[in-house]
Backbone as CSV, one residue per row, in Angstrom:
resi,resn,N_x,N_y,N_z,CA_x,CA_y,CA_z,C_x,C_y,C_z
1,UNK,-16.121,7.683,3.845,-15.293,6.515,4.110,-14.750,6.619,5.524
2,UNK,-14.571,5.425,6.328,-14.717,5.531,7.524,-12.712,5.908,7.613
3,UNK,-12.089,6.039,8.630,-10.642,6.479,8.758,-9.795,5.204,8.785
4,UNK,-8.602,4.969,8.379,-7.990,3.772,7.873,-6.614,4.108,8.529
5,UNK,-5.962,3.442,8.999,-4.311,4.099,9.172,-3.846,3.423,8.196
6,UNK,-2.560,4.769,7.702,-2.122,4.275,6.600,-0.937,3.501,7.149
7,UNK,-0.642,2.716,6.009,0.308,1.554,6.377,2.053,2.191,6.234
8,UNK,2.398,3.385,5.218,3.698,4.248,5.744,3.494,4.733,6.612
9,UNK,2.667,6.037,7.079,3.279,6.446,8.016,2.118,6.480,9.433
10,UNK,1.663,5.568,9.239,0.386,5.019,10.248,-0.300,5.985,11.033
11,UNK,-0.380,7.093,10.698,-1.676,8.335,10.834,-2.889,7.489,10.307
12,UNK,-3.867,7.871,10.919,-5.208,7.511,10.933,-5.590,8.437,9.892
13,UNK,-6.256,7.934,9.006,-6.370,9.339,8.319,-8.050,8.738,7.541
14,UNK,-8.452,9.698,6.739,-9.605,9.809,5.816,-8.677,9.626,4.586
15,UNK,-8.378,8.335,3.595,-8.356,8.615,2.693,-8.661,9.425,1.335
16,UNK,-7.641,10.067,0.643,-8.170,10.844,-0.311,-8.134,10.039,-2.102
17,UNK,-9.234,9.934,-2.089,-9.663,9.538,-3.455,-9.075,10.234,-4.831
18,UNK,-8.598,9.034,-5.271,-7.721,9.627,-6.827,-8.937,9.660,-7.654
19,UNK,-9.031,10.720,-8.462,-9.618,10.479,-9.703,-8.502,10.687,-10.930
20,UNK,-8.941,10.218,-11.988,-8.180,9.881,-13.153,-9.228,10.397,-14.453
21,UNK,-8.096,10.878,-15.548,-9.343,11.231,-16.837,-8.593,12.791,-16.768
22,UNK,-8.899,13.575,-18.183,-9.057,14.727,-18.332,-10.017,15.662,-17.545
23,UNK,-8.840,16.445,-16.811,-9.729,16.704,-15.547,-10.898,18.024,-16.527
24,UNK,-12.130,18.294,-15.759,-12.669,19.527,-16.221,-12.662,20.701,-15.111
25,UNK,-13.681,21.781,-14.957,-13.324,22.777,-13.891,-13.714,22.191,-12.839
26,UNK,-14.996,21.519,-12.292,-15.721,20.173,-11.108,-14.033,19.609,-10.704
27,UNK,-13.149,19.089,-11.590,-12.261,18.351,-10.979,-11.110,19.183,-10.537
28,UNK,-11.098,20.554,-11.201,-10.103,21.315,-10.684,-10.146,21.619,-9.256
29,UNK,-11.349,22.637,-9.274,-11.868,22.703,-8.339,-11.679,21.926,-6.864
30,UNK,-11.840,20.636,-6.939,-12.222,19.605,-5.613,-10.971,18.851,-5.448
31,UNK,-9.666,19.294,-6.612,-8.094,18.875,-6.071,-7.525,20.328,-5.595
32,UNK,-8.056,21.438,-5.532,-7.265,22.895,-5.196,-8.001,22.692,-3.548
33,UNK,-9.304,22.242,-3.425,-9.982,21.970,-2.260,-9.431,20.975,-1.527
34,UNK,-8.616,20.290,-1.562,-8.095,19.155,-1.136,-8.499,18.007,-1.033
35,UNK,-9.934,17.821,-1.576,-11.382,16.781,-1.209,-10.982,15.532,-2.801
36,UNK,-9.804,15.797,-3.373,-9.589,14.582,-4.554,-7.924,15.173,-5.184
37,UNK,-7.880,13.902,-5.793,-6.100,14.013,-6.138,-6.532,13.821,-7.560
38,UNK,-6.119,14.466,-8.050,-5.845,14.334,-9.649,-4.726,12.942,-10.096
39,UNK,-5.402,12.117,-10.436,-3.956,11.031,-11.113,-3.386,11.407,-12.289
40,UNK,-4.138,11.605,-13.559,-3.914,11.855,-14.355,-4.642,11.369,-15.529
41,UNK,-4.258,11.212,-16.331,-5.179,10.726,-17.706,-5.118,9.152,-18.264
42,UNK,-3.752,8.450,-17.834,-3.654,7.646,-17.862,-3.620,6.655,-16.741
43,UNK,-4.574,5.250,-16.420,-4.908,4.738,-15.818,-4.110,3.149,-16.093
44,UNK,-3.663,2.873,-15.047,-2.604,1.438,-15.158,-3.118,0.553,-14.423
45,UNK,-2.792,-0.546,-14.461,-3.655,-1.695,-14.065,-3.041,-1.675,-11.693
46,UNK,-1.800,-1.134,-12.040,-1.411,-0.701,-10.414,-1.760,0.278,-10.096
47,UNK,-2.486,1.651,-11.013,-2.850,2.904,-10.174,-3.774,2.961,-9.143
48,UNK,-3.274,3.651,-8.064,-4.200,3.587,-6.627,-4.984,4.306,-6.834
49,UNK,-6.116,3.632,-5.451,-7.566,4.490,-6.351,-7.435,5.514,-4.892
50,UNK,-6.660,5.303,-3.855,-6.396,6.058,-2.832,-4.972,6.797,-2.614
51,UNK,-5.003,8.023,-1.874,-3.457,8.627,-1.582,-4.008,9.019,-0.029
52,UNK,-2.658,8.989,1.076,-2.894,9.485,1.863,-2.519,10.881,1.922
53,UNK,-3.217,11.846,2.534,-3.554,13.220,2.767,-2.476,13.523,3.334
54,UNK,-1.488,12.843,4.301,-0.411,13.111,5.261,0.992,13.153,4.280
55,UNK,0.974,12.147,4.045,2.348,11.278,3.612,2.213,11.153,2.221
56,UNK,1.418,11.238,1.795,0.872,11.360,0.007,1.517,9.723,-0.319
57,UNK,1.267,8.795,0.281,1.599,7.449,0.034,0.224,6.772,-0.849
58,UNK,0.985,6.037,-2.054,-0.420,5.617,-2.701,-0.911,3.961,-1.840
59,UNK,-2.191,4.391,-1.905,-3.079,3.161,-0.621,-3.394,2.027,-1.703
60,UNK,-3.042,0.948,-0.420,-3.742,-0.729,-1.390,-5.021,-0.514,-1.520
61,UNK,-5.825,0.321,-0.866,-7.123,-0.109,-0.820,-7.840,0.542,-2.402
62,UNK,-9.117,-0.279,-2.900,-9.322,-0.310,-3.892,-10.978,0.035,-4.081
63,UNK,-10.976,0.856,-4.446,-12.144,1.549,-4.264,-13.738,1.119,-5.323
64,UNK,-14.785,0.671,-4.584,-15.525,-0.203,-5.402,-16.710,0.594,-5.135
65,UNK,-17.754,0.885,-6.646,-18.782,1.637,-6.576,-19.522,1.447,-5.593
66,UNK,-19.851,2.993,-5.153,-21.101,2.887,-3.833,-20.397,3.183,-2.781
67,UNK,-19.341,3.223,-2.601,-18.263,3.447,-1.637,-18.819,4.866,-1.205
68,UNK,-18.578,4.972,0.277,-18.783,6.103,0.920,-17.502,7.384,1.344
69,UNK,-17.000,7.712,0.374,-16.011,8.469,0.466,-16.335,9.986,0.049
70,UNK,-17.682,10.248,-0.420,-17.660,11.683,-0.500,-17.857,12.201,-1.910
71,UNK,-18.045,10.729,-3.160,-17.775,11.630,-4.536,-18.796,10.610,-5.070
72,UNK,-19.660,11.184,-5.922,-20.322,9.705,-6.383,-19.885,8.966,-7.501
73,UNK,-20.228,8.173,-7.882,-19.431,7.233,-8.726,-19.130,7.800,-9.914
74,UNK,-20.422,8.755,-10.826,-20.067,9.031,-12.231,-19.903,10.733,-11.814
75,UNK,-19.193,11.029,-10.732,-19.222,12.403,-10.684,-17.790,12.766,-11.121
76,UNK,-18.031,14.286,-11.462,-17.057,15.440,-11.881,-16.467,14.479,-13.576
77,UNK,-17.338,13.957,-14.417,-17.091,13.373,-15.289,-16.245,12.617,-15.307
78,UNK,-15.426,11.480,-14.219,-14.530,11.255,-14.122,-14.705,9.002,-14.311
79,UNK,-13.984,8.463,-14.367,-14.179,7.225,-14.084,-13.063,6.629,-13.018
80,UNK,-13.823,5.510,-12.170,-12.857,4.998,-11.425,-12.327,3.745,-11.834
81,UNK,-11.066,3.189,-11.362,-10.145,2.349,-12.094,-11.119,0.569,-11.739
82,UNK,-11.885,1.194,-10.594,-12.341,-0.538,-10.429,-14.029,-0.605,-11.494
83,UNK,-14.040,0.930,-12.145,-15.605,0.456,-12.552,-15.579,-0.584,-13.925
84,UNK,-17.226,-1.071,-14.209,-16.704,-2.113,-15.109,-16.564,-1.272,-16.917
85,UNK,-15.486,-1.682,-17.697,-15.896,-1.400,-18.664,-14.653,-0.065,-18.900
86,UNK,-14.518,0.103,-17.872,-13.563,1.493,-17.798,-12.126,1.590,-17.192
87,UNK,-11.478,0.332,-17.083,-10.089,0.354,-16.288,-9.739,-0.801,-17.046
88,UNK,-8.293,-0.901,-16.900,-7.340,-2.180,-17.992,-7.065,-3.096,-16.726
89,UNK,-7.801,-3.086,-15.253,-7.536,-3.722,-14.314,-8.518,-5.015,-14.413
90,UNK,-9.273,-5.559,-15.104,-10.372,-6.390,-15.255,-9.954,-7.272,-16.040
């Protein structure tokens, strides 16, 4: 994903991608690495699908399969809040 400034504290940054779900060891792993944020298990129709890395501010931006951020869509067993079928945001 290309670098975005965030809108608190306007560092340019690489957004870091929330994943959500019962994490397994793949997801432990790649939030101790700093490369994903653990949300949690429960997914809300406002949970961000981004945090910034700096300021840990949750991002408007909304993350839609195919996206180039570094994780693929059905990876580390996880689902994202915009896929279809799998978020209360639809």
């Amino acid at each position: 994903m290309e670098k975005k400034q965030c809108p608190r504290c306007k560092t340019l940054i690489e957004p870091m991608p929330i994943l959500y779900g019962l994490p397994g060891p793949e997801m432990v792993l790649g939030a101790q690495a700093g490369k994903i944020r653990l949300g949690g298990c429960t997914v809300e129709p406002e949970s961000a699908d981004y945090v910034c890395p700096e300021c840990d501010a949750a991002l408007p931006w909304v993350r839609q399969p195919g996206d180039d951020d570094g994780i693929e869509d059905d990876a580390l067993g996880a689902y994202w809040p915009g896929d279809a079928g799998a978020s209360p945001r639809q």
